[in-house]
PAMI-369768 format. One record per residue (C-alpha): residue number from 1; x, y, z. Coordinates in Angstrom, 2 decimals, padded with zeros to 5 digits. Layout:
BEGIN
{site NUM; {X; Y; Z}}
...
***
This chain:
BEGIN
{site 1; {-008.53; -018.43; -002.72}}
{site 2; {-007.11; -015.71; -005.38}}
{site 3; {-007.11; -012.61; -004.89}}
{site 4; {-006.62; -008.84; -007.11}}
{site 5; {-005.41; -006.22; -005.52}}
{site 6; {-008.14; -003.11; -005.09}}
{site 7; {-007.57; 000.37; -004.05}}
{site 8; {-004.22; 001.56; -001.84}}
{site 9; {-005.09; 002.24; 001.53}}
{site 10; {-001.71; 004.00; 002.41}}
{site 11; {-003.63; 007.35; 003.13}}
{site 12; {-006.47; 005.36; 005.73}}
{site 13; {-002.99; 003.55; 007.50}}
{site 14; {-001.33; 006.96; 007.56}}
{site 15; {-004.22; 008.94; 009.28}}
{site 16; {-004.55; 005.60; 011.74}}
{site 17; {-000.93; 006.09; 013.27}}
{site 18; {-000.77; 010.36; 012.60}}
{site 19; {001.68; 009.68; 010.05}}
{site 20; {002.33; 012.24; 007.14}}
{site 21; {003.71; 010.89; 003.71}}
{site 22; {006.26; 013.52; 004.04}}
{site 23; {007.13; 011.97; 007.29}}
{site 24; {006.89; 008.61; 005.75}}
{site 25; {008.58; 009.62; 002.59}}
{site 26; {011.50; 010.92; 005.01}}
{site 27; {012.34; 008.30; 006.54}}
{site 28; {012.40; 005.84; 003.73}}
{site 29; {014.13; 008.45; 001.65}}
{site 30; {011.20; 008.16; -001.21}}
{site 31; {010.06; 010.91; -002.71}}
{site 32; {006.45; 012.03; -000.97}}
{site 33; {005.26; 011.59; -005.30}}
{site 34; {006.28; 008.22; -005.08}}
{site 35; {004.09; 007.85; -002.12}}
{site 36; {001.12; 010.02; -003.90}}
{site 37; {000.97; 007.78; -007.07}}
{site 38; {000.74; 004.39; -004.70}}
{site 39; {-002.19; 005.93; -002.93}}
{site 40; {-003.43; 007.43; -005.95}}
{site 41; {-003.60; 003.97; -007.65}}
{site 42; {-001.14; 005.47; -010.16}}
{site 43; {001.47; 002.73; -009.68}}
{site 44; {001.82; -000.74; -007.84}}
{site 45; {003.67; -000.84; -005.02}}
{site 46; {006.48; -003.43; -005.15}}
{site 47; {006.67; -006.09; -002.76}}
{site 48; {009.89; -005.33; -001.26}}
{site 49; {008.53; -001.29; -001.22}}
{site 50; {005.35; -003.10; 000.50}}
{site 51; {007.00; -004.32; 002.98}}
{site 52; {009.27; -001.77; 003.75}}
{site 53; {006.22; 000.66; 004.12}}
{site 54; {004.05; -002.00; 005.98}}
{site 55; {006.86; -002.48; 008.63}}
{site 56; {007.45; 001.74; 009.32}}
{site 57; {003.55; 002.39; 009.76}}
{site 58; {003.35; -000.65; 011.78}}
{site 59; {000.86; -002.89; 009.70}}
{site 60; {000.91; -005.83; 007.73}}
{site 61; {001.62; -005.71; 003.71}}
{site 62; {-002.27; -006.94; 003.52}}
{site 63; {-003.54; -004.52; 005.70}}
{site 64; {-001.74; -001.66; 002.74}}
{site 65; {-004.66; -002.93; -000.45}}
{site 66; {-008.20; -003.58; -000.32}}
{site 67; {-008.09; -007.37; -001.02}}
{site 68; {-010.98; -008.35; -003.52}}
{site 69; {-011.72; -012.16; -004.09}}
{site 70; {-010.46; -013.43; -007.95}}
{site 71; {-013.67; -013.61; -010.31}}
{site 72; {-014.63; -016.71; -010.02}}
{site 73; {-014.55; -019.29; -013.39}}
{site 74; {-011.53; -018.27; -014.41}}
{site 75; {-008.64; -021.41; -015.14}}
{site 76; {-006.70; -022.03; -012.24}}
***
């Protein structure tokens, strides 16, 4: 199944674990803006970002989008 990527849910992981994005942005060395315009849906989130955020709050890359299903009807 395909799938588009919905809204960032970097703030909901965050408040799970009692994470700030400054202490997030710290200790990846982003800046906390960088952070704000992922979970403002300003900017994508690169995979290798992804998965470097993913593995510091403790969750999977999935578990970092909402994960809607690709309209359907569309060539494969």
């Amino acid at each position: 199944m395909k799938y588009e990527l919905g809204r960032c849910l970097l703030q909901e992981r965050l408040e799970e674990r009692g994470m700030s994005r400054e202490a997030l942005a710290g200790e990846l060395r982003y800046k906390p803006e960088r952070l704000a315009d992922y979970i403002e849906n300003k900017r994508l989130m690169p995979l290798k970002t992804a998965i470097s955020i993913a593995d510091t709050v403790g969750c999977t890359v999935n578990e970092l989008y909402e994960l809607l299903p690709a309209e359907s009807g569309r060539p494969r």
